[in-house]
Gaussian input, Z-matrix of N, CA and C with variables (Angstrom, degrees):
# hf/3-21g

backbone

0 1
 N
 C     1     B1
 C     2     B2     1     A1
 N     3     B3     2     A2     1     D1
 C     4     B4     3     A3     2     D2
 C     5     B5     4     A4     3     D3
 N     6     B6     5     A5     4     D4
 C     7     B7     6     A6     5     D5
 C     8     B8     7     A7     6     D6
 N     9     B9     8     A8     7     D7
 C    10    B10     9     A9     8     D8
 C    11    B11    10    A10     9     D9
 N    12    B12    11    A11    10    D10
 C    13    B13    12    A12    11    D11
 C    14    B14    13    A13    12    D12
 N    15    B15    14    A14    13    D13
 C    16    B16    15    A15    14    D14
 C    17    B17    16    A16    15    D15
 N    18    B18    17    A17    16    D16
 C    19    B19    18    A18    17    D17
 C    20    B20    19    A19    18    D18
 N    21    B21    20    A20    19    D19
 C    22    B22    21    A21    20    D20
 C    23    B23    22    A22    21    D21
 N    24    B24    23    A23    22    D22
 C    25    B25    24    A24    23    D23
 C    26    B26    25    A25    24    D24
 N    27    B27    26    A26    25    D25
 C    28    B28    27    A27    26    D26
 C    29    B29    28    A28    27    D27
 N    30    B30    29    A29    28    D28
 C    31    B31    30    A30    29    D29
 C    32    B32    31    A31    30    D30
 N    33    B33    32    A32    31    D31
 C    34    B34    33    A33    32    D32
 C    35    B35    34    A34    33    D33
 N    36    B36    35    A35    34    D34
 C    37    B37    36    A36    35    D35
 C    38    B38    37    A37    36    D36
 N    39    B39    38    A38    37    D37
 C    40    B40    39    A39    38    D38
 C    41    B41    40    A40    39    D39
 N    42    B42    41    A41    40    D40
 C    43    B43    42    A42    41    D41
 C    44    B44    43    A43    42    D42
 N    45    B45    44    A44    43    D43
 C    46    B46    45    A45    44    D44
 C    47    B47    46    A46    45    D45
 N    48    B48    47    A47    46    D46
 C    49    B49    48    A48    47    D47
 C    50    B50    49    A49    48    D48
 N    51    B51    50    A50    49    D49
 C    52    B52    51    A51    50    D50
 C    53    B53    52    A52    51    D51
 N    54    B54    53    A53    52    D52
 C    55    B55    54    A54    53    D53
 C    56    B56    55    A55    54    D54
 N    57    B57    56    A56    55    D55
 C    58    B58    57    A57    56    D56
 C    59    B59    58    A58    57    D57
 N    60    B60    59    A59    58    D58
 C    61    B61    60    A60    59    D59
 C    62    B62    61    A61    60    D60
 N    63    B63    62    A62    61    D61
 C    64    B64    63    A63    62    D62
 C    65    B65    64    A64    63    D63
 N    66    B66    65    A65    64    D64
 C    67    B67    66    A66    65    D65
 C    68    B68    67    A67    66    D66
 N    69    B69    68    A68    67    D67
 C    70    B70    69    A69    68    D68
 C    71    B71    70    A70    69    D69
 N    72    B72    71    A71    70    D70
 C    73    B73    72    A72    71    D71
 C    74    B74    73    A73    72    D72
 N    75    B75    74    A74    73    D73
 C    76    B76    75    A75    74    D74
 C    77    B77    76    A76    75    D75
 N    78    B78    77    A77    76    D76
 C    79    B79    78    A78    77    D77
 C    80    B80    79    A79    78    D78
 N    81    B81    80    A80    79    D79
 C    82    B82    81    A81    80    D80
 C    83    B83    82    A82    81    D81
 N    84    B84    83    A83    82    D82
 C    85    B85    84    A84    83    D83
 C    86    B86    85    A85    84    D84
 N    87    B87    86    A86    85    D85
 C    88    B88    87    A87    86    D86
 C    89    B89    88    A88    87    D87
 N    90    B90    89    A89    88    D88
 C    91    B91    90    A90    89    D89
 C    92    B92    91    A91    90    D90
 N    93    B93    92    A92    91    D91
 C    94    B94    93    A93    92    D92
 C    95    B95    94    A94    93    D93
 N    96    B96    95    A95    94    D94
 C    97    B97    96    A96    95    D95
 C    98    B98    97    A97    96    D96
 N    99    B99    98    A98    97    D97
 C   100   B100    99    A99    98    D98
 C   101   B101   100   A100    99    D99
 N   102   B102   101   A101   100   D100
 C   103   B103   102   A102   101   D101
 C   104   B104   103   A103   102   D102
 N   105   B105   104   A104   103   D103
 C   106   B106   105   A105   104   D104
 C   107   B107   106   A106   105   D105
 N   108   B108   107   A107   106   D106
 C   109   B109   108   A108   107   D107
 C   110   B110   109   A109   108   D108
 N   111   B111   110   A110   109   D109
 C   112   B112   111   A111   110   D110
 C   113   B113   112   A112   111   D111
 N   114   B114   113   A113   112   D112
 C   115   B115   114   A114   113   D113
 C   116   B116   115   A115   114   D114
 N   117   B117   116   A116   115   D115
 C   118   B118   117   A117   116   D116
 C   119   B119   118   A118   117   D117
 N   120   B120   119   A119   118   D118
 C   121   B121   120   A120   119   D119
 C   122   B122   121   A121   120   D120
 N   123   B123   122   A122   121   D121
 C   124   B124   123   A123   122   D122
 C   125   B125   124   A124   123   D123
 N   126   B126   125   A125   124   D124
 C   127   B127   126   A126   125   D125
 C   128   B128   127   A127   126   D126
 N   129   B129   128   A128   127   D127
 C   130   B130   129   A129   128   D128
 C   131   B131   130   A130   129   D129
 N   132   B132   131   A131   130   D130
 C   133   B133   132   A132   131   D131
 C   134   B134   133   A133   132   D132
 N   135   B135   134   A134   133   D133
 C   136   B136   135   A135   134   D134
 C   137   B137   136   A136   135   D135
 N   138   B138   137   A137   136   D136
 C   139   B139   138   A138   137   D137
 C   140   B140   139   A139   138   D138
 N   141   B141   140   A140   139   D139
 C   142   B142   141   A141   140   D140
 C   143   B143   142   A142   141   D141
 N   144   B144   143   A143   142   D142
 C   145   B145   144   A144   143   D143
 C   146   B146   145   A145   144   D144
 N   147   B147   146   A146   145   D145
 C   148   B148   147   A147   146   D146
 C   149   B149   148   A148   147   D147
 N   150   B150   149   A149   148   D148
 C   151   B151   150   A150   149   D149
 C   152   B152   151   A151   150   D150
 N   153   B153   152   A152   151   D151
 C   154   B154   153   A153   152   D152
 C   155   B155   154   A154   153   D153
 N   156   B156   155   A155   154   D154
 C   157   B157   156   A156   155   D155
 C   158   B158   157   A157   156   D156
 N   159   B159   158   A158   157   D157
 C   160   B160   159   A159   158   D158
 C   161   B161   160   A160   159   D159
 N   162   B162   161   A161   160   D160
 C   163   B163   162   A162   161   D161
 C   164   B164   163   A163   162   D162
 N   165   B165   164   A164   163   D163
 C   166   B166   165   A165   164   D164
 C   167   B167   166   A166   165   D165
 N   168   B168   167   A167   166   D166
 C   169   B169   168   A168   167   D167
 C   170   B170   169   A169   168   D168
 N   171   B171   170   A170   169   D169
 C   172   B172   171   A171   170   D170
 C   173   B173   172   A172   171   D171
 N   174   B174   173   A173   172   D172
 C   175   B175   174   A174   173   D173
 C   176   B176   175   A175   174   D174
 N   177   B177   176   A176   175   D175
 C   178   B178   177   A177   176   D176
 C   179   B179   178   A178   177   D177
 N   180   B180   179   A179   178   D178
 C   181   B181   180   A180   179   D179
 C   182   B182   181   A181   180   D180
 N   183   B183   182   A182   181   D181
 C   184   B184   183   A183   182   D182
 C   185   B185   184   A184   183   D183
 N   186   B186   185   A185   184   D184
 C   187   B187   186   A186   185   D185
 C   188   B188   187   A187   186   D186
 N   189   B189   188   A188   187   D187
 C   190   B190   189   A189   188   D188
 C   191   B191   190   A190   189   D189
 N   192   B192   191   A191   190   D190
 C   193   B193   192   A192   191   D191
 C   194   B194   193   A193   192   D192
 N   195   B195   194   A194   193   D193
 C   196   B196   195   A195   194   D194
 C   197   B197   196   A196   195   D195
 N   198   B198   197   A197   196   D196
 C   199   B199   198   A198   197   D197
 C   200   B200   199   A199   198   D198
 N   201   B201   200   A200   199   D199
 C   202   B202   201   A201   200   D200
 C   203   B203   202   A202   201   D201
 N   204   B204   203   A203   202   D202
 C   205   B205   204   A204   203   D203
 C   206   B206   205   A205   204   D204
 N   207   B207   206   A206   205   D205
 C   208   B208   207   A207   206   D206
 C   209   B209   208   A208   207   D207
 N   210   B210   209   A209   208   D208
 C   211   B211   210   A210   209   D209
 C   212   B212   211   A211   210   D210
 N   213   B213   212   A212   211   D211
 C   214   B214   213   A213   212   D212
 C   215   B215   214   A214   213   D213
 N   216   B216   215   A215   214   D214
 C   217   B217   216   A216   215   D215
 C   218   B218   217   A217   216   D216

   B1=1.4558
   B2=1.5218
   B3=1.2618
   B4=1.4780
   B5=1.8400
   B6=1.5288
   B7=1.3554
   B8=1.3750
   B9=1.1776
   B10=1.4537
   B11=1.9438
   B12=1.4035
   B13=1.7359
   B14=1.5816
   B15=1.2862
   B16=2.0330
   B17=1.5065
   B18=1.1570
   B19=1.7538
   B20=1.4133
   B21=1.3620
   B22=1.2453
   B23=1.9063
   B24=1.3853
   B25=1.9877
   B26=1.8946
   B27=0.8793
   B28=1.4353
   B29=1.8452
   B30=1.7936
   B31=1.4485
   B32=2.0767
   B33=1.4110
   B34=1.6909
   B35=1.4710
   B36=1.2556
   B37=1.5443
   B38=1.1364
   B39=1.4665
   B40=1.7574
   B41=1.0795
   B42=1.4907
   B43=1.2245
   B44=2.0767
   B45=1.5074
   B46=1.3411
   B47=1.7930
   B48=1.9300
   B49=1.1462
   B50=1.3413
   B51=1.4697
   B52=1.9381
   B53=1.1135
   B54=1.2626
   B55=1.8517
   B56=1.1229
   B57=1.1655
   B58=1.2381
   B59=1.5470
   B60=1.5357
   B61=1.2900
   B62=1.3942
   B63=1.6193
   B64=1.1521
   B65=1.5607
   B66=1.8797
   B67=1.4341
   B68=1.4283
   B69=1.2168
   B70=1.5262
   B71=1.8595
   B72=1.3148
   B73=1.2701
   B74=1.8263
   B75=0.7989
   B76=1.5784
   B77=1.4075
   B78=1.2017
   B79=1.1639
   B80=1.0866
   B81=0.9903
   B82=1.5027
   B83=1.5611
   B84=1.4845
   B85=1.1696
   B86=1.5905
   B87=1.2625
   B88=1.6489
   B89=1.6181
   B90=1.3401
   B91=1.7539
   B92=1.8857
   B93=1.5571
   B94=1.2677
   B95=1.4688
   B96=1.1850
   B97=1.5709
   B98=1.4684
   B99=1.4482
   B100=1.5192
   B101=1.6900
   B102=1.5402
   B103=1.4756
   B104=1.4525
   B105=1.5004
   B106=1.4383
   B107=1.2016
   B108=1.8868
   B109=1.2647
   B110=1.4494
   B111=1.8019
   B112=1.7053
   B113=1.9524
   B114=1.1915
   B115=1.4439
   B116=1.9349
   B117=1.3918
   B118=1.3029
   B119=1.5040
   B120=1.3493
   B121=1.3754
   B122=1.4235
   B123=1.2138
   B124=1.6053
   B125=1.6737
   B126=0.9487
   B127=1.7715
   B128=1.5504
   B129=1.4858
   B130=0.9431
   B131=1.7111
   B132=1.1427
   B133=1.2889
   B134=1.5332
   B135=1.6582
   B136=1.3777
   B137=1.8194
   B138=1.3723
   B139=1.0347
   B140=1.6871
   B141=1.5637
   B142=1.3167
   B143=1.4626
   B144=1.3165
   B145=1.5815
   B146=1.8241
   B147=0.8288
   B148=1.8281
   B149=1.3297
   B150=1.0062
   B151=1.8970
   B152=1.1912
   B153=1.4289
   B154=1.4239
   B155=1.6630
   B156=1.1766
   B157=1.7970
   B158=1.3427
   B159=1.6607
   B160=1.3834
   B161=0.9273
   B162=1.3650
   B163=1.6447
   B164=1.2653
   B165=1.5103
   B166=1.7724
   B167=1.8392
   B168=1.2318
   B169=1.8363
   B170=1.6947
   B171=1.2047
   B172=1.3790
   B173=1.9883
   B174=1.7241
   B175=1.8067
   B176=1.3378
   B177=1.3211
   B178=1.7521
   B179=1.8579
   B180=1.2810
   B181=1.8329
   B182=1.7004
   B183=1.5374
   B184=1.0429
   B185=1.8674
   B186=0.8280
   B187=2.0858
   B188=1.6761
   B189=1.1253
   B190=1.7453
   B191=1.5026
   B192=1.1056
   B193=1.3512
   B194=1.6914
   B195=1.3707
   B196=1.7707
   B197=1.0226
   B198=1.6947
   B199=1.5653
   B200=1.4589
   B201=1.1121
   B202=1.5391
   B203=1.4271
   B204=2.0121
   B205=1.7032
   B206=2.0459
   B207=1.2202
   B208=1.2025
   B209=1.9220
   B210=1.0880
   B211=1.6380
   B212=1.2475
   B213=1.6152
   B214=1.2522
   B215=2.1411
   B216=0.9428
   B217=1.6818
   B218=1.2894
   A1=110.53
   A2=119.69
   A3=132.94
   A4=100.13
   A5=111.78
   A6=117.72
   A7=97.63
   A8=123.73
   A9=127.22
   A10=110.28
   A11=97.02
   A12=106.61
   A13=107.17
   A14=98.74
   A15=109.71
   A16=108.07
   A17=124.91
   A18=125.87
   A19=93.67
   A20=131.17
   A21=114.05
   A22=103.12
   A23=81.41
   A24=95.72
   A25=99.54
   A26=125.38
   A27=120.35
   A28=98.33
   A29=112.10
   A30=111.31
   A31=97.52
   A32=108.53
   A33=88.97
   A34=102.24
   A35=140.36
   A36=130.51
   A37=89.68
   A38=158.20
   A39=140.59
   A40=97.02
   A41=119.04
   A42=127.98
   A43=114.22
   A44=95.96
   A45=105.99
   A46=103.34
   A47=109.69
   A48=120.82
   A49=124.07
   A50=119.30
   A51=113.65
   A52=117.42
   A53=95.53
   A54=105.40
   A55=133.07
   A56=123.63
   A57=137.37
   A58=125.39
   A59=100.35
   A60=134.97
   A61=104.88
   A62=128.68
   A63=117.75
   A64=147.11
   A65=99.30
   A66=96.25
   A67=93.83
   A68=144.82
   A69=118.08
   A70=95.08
   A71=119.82
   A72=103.37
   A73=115.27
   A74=130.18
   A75=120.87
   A76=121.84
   A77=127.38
   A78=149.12
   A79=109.13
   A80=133.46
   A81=145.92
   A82=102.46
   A83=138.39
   A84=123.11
   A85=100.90
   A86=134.13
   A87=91.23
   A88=104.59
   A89=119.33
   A90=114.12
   A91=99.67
   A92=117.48
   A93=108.62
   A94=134.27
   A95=119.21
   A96=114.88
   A97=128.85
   A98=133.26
   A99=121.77
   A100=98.60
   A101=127.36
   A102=93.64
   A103=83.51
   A104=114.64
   A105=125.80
   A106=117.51
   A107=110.89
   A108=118.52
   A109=136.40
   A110=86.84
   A111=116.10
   A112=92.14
   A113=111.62
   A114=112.62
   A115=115.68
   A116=115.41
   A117=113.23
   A118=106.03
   A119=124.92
   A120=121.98
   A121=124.36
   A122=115.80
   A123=113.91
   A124=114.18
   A125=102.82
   A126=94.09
   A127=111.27
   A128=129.11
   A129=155.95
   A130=96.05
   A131=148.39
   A132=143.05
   A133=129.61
   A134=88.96
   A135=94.52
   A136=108.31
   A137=134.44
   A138=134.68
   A139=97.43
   A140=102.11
   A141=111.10
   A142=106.12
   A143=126.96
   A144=110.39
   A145=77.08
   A146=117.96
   A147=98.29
   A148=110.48
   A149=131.03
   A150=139.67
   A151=75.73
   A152=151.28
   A153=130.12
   A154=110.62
   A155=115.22
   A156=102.93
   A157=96.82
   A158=97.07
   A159=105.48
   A160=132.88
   A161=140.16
   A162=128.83
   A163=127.19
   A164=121.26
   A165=109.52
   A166=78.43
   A167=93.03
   A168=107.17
   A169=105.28
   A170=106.87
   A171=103.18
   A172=120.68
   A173=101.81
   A174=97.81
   A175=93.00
   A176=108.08
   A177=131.18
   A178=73.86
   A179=86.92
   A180=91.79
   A181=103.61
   A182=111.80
   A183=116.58
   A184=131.00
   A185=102.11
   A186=101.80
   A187=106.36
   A188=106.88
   A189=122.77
   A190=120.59
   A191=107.26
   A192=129.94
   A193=100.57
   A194=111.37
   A195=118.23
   A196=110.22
   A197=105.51
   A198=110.02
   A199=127.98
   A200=112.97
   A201=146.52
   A202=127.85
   A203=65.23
   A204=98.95
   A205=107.35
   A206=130.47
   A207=119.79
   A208=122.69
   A209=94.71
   A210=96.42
   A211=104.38
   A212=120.68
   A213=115.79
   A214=101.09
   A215=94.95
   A216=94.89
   A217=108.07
   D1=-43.77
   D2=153.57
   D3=-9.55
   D4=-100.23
   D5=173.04
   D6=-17.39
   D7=-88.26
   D8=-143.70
   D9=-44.23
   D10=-34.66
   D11=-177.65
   D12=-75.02
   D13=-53.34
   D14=165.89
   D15=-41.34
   D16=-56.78
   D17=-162.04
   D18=-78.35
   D19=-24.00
   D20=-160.86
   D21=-90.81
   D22=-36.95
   D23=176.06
   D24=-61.52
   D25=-29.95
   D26=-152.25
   D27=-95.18
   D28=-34.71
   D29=176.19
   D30=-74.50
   D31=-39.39
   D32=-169.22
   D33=-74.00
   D34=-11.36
   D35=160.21
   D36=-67.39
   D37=-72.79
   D38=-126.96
   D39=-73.50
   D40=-39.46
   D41=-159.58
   D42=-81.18
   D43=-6.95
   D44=156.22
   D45=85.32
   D46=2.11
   D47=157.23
   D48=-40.30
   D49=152.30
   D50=160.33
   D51=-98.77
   D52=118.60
   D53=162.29
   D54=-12.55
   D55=130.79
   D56=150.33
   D57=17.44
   D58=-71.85
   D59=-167.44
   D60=-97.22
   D61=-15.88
   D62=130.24
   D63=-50.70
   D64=-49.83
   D65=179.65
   D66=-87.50
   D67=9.38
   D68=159.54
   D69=-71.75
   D70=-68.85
   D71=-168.53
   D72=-50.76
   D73=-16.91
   D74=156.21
   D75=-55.03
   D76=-30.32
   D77=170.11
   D78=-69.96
   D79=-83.31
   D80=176.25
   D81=-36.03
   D82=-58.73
   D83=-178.19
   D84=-87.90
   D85=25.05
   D86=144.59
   D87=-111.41
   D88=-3.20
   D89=171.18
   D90=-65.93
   D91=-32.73
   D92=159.93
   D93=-58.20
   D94=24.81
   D95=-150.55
   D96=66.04
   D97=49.71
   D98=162.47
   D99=70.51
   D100=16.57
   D101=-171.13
   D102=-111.92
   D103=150.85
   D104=-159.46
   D105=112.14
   D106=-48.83
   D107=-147.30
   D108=-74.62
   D109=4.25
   D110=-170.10
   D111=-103.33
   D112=-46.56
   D113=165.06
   D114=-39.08
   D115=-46.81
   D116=-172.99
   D117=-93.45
   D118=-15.47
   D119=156.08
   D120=-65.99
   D121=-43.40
   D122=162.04
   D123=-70.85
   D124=-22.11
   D125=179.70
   D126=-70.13
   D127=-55.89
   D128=-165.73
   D129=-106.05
   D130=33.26
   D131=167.68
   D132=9.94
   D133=39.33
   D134=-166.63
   D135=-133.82
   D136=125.20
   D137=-148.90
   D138=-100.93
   D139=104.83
   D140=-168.84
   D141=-72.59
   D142=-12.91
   D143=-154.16
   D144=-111.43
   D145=-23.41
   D146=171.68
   D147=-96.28
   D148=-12.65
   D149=172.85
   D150=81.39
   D151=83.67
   D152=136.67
   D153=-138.60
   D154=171.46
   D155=-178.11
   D156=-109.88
   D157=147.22
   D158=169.52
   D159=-46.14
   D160=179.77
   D161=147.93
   D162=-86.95
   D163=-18.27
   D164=-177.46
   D165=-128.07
   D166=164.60
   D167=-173.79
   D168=148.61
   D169=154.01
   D170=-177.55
   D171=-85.75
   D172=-4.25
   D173=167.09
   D174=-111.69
   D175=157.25
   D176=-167.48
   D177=-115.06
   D178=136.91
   D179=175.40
   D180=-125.71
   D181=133.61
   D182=175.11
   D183=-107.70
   D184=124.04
   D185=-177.94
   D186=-41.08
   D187=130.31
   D188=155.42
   D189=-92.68
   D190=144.91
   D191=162.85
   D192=-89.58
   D193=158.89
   D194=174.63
   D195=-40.33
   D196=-50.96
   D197=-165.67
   D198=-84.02
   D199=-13.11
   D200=143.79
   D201=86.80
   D202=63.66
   D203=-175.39
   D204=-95.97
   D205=163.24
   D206=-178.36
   D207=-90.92
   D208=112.30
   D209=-178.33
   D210=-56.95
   D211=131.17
   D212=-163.98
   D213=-91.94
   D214=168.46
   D215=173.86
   D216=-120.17

């Protein structure tokens, strides 16, 4: 099971995901009241409390399908 947690940690780093121990602390500050939560919106340019992505930020974020193919625009 080891492997399985390793390969999975090692594709959400390639994949330029946040850690673990990041999205726990995302978590953790909005059960604190939202404070943080402007910190991980500018990091990730992505507006967590509306689920939508910003417009300027340094990742371009793209829509999934289930199967997690790209909905084209």
């Amino acid at each position: 099971m080891t492997g399985a947690v390793h390969s999975s940690t090692s594709k959400r780093r390639a994949a330029g995901m946040p850690s673990e121990a990041e999205i726990e602390e995302f978590f953790a500050s909005v059960e604190r009241g939202r404070v943080g939560v402007r910190h991980f919106n500018d990091k990730y340019n992505y507006d967590f409390v509306r689920d939508e992505p910003m417009e300027e930020g340094r990742y371009e974020w793209v829509a999934l399908m289930a199967d997690g193919k790209s909905i084209s625009t």
